[in-house]
C-alpha positions as CSV (number, residue, x, y, z in Angstrom):
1,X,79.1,-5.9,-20.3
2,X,81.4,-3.0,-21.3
3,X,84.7,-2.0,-20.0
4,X,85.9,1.2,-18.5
5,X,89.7,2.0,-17.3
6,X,90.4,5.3,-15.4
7,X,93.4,6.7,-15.2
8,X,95.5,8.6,-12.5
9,X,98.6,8.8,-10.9
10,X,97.9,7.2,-8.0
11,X,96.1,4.3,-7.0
12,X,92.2,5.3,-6.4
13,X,89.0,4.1,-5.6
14,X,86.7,4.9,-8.6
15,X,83.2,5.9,-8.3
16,X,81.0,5.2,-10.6
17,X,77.3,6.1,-10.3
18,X,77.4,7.0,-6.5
19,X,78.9,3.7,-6.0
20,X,83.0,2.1,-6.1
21,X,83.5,-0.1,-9.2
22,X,87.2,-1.3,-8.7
23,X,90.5,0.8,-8.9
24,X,92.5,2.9,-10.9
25,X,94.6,1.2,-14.1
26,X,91.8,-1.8,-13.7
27,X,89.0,-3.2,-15.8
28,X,86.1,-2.3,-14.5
29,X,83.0,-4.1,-16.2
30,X,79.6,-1.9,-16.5
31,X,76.5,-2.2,-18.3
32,X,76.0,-0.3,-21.6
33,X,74.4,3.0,-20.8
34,X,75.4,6.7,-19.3
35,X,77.6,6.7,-16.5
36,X,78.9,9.5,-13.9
37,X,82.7,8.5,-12.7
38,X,84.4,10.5,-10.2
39,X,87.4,9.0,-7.6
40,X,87.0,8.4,-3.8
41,X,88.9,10.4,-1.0
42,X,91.0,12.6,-1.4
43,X,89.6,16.0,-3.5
44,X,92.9,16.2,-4.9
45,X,91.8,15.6,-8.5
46,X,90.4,17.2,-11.4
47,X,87.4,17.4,-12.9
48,X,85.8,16.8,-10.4
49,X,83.4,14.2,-12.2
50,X,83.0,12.9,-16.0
51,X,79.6,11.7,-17.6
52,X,80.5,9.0,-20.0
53,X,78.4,6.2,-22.6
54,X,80.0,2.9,-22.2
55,X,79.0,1.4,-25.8
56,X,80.8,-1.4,-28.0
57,X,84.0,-1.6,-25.5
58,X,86.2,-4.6,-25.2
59,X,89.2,-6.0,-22.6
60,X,91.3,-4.8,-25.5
61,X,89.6,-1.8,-26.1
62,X,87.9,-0.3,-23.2
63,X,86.3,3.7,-22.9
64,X,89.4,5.5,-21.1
65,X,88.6,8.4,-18.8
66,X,91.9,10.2,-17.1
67,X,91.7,12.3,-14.0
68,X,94.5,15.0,-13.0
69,X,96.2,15.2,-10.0
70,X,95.7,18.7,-8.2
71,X,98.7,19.1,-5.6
């Protein structure tokens, strides 16, 4: 399994492949392989989504994706 951690000033549902994986600031395990992450409700964020390869990730060093909040 790899890791992924998304980042964001608020707490979020994250989005991962059409489906939620877990929160913002959490460990969310995935398989290896190329993933689309994007946050749930509200659009108040940018980009609007990320494509990512989750490959040789750890607890201690996980792929980091950060989203901006849009006011």
């Amino acid at each position: 399994m790899e890791i992924l951690v998304v980042h964001f000033p608020r707490s979020r549902r994250v989005k991962v492949d059409g489906s939620f994986h877990g929160r913002t600031e959490e460990l969310i395990e995935l398989e290896a392989g190329t993933h689309t992450v994007t946050l749930g409700p509200p659009d108040n964020f940018a980009p609007r989504e990320r494509t990512i390869i989750l490959k040789d990730t750890s607890p201690l060093s996980p792929f980091e994706v950060t989203f901006e909040l849009v006011e």
